[in-house]
N, C-alpha and C positions, 0 to 999 in steps of 0.2 A: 468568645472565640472569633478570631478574624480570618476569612476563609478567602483565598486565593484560585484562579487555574490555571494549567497550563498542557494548552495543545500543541501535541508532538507528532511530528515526522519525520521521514526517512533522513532529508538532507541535500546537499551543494555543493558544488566549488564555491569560492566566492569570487570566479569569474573562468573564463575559459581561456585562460592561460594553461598551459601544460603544466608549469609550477604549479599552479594552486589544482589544478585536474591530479596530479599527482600524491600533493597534502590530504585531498580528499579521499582518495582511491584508499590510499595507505591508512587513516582510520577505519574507514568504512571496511574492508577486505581484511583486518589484524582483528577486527572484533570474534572472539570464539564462538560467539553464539552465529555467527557470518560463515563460517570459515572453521569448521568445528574440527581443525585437527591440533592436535599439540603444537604448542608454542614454536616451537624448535620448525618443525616440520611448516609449520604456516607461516612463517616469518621465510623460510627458503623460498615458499611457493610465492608468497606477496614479492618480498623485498629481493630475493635474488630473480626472479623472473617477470612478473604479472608489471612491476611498476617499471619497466627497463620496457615495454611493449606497448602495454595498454592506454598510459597516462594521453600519447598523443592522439590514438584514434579515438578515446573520448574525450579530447578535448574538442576536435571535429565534430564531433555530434551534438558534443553542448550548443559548436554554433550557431548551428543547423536552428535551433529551437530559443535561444537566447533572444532577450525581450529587451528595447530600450531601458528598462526598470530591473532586469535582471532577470535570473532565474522563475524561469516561469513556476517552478513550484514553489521558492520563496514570495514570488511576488501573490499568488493566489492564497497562501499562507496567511499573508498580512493582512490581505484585504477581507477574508473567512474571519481574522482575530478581530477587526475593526468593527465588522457587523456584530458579532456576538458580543462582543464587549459593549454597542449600543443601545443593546437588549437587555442587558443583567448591570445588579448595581455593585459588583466585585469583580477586583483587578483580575485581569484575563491579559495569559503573556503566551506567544507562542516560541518555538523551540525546533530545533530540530536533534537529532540524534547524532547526526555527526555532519563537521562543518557548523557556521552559524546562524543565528543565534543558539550560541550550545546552550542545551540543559542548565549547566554549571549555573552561567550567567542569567538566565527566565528565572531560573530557584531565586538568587541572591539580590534581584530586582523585586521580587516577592515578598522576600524576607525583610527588605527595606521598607516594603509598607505595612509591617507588622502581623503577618498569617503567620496564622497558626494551624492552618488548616489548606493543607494542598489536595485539589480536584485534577488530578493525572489525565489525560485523556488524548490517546495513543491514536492517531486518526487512521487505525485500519479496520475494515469493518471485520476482518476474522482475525483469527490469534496464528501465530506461529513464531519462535524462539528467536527469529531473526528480525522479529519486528516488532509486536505487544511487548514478547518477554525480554527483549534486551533493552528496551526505554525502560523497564519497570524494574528491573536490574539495576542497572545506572542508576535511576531516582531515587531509591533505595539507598543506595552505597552514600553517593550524595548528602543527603537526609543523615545517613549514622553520622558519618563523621563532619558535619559543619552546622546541621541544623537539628541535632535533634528533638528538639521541642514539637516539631512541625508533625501534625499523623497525615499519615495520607490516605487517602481513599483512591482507587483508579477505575476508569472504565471500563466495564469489561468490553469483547468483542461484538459489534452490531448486528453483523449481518441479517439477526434473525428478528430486531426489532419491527415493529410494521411499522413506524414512524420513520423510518431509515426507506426502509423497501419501498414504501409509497414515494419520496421523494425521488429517488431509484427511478421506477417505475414512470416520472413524472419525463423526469430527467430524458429516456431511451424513447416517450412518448414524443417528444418533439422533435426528434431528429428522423426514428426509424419507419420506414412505409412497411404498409402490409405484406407488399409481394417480394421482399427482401428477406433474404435467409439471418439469422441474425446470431453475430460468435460472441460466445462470454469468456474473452480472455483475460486470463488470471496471471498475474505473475510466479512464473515458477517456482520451487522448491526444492533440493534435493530427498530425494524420497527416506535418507535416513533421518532427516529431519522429524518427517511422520511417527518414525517408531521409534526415536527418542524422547518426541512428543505425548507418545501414548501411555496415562499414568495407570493403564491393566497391564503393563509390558504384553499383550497377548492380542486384544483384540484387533490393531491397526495391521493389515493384510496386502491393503490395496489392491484388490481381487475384483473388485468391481459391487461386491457384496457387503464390506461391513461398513459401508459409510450409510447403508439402507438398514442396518440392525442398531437399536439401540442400545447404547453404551455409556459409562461415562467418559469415555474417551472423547468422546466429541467435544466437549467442553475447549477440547485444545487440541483438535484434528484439524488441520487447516482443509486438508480433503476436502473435509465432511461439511465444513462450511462453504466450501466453493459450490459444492454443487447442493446445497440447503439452498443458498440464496438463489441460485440460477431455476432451482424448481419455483423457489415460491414468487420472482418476476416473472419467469412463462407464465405459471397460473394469472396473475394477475394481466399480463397481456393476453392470455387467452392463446397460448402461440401451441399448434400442433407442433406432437414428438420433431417432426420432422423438417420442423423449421429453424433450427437450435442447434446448436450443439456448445462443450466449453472444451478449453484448450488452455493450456501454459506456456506462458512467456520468458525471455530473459535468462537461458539455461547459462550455465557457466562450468567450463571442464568435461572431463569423462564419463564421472559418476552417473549414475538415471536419474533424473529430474520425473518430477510430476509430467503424466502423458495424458492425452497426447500434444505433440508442442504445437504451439500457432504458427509458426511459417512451416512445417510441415502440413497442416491442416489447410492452409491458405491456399497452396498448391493444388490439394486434395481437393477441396470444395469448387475452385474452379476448373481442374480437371473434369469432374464430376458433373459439370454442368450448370452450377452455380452461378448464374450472370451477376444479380447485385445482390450487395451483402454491407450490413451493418458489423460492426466490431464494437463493443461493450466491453471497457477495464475497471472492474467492478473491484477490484483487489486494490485499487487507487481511490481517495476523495478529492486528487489534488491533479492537473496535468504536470505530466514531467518528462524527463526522457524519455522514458521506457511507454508512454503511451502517445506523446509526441513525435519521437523520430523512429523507435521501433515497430510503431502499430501505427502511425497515421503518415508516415511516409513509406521507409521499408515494406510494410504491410502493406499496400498499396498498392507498391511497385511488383511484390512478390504475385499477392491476386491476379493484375491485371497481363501483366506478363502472360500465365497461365490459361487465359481464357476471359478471365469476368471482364463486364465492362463498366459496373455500377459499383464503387465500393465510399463507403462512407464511417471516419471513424464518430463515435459519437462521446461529444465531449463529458469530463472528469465531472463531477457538482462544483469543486471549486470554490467559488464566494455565492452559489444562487441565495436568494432570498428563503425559499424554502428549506432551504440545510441548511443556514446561519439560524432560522427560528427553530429546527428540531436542538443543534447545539446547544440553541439556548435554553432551550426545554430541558435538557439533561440536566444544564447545571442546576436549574432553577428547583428539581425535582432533590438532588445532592443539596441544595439550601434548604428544603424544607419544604419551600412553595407548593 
């Protein structure tokens, strides 16, 4: 059996034109597992509203963060696929979920070199329907209809590995000083995402309480994972209750989103007296937008505005040396090694 892998993320323009910021917007926002209302209904909200608005003010943001090499999360993409692939003796292709390199094309580059065996490996360290489960979805569909010979196996979600959290842990080590308050911001959710997520339909509450009762929910609570892994980094930094807190990022519309939000918070903490403060996007392995010009500029701006004087965001793992050998541990452990 001839075994393959292929690491997947969120996704790009393939520049910051408005056109192509637009091409992007419009997959990414049409996917129902995104955007989870009826066809009919979400295609009014995307295509007769959101891409007549949106497409230009992020294509401004893109600029903001755009690299001579391109997208910074494609580019730190590549260079995470180069390292692990210098590690391991099977083809290693990355992907992203929308925009490219799509899926489609990582699969049928695969399939060229003869796998029969695909190692899926969704680069978020917790689960939630608009991220694990819609790559896994896709790959899936994929799979029945052009390759079925191929079985897949997929990664499940990290967060809780200690070979992840030490790297983690290594990671927020060399940027954050002691006497800095330190934020674990996550990227947002809409909160029905939670309790469609929950395969008890009963236990997910978001009360404050059942991410702390065991369940099998958790398996696919993004909640419960956000704040799984922010306890067990404190623990390992050693960080008092009161030196911490997490927050959510990237809300989008009316609906409630996971609370409480980070430029809310941002506000709040330096209101409060908070002079400097570390920012941690533990819901990313990659920098990109949403932690480059929302949380290490915006963010920033919002803190200091407000009072603080010391703010520092601390960057994504990205390609480190340390997280390219746990990847490759994973696969190595999926080969048999």
């Amino acid at each position: 059996m001839s075994k393959g892998v292929l690491l997947v993320n969120l996704g790009s323009p393939d520049s910051t034109k408005v056109s192509d910021v637009r091409k992007y917007l419009d997959e990414f926002l049409m996917d129902s597992r995104v955007i989870d209302m009826p066809y009919l209904s979400r295609a009014l909200l995307v295509k007769g509203i959101i891409l007549h608005t949106r497409p230009k003010k992020s294509a401004a943001a893109y600029q903001k963060v755009w690299t001579p090499e391109g997208s910074p999360l494609i580019v730190h993409s590549r260079k995470l696929t180069e390292k692990v692939q210098a590690q391991v003796t099977i083809p290693v292709r990355m992907a992203m979920r929308y925009g490219n390199p799509s899926i489609a094309s990582a699969i049928a580059s695969l399939a060229q070199e003869g796998i029969t065996e695909l190692f899926l490996m969704p680069m978020y360290p917790q689960y939630a329907m608009s991220t694990t489960e819609t790559i896994e979805v896709l790959t899936q569909k994929i799979l029945r209809k052009k390759y079925p010979h191929i079985q897949l196996t997929s990664l499940p979600p990290f967060y809780n590995q200690p070979e992840y959290v030490r790297v983690l842990v290594s990671s927020i080590k060399e940027y954050h000083r002691e006497n800095e308050y330190l934020l674990f911001s996550y990227h947002g959710i809409p909160e029905r995402h939670i309790h469609k997520s929950d395969v008890t339909h009963s236990h997910c509450q978001i009360d404050g309480s059942c991410c702390n009762t065991p369940s099998p929910a958790h398996a696919y609570c993004y909640r419960h994972q956000c704040y799984a892994l922010t306890e067990a980094v404190a623990q390992e930094l050693k960080l008092d209750k009161d030196t911490y807190s997490v927050s959510f990022q990237s809300r989008l519309g009316r609906d409630p989103w996971l609370q409480p939000y980070t430029d809310a918070t941002l506000e709040a903490l330096a209101k409060k007296g908070i002079k400097q403060l570390s920012v941690v996007t533990p819901a990313f392995v990659a920098d990109c937008l949403e932690t480059l010009e929302e949380i290490a500029m915006e963010g920033k701006e919002t803190f200091l505005e407000h009072g603080g004087t010391d703010y520092h965001c601390i960057p994504c793992l990205n390609e480190r040396d340390d997280w390219s050998q746990v990847v490759a541990q994973w696969i190595q452990k999926w080969q048999g090694y």
